[in-house]
N, C-alpha and C positions, 0 to 999 in steps of 0.2 A: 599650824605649820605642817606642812607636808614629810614625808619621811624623807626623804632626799635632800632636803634642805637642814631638814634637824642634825642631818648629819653630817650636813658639809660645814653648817655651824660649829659642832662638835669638835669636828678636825680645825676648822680655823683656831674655837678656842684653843685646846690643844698647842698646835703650831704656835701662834700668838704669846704662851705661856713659855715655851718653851725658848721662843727667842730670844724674851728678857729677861729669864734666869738667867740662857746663856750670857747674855750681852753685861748681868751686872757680875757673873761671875768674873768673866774678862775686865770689866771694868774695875772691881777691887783688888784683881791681881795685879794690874798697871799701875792702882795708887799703891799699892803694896800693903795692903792691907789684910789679905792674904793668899797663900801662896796656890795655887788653882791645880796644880799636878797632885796634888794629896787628896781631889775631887774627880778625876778622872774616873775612878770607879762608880761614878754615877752614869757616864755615860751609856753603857750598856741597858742599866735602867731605866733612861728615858726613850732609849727607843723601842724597850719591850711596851713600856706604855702605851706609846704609839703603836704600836700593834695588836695590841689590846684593845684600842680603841677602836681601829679597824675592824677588830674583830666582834667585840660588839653591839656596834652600830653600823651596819656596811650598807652602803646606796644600794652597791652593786653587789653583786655575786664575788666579783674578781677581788673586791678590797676584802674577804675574809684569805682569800691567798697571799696579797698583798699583806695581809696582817702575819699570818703564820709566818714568811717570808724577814718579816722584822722582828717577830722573836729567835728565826733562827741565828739571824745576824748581830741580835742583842749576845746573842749565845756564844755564840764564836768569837765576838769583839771579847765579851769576859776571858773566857776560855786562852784567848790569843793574848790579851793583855798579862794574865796570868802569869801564861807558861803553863796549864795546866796538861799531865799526860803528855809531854814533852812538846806540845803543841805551839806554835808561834805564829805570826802573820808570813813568812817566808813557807812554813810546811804545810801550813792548813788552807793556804787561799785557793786549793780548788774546791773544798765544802763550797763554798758562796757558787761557784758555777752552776754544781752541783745542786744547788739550794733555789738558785734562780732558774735554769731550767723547770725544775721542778712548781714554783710559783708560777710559770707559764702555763706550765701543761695544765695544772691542776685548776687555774684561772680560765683558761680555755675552756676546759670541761665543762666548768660550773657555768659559762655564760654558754652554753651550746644547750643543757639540759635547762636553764631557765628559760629560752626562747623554745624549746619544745614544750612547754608546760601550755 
């Protein structure tokens, strides 16, 4: 199997896993079975994983940007969900601008110097 493929595999499993946690967590909150707000703090975690993963295993150059870009978002979501350092999703939402921007540039760069190789 090729590297590029191994690793869009990876991300599918990945993605795939992640659906149908989500979808049973939702599912057993509706039977009520239990309550799904007292698991929100997972979510930040799963998408540093997926960044993780990006980071990793990256086809491209751009998905290890892509990946940093998702832990810093993992970061902020905690941080934001918190309250932490007086921080909330009303004060803090220009980090992500700031944060994507930056996942641009930095994505750019790395696919600019891979094609000069």
């Amino acid at each position: 199997m090729s590297g590029n493929s191994e690793s869009q595999s990876k991300g599918n499993l990945f993605f795939g896993l992640t659906l149908i946690v989500a979808g049973s967590v939702f599912l057993m909150d509706r039977m009520e079975l239990i309550h799904a707000f007292d698991y929100w703090f997972l979510l930040p975690a799963m998408i540093a994983l997926g960044g993780l993963v990006d980071i990793v295993s990256p086809s491209k150059p751009e998905h290890i940007a892509k990946g940093c870009f998702s832990l810093v978002f993992a970061l902020w979501l905690y941080v934001s969900i918190e309250q932490m350092w007086g921080w909330n999703f009303r004060t803090s939402w220009p980090l992500l601008l700031i944060a994507f921007g930056i996942q641009h540039l930095v994505g750019g760069l790395l696919a600019v110097r891979e094609v000069q190789k």
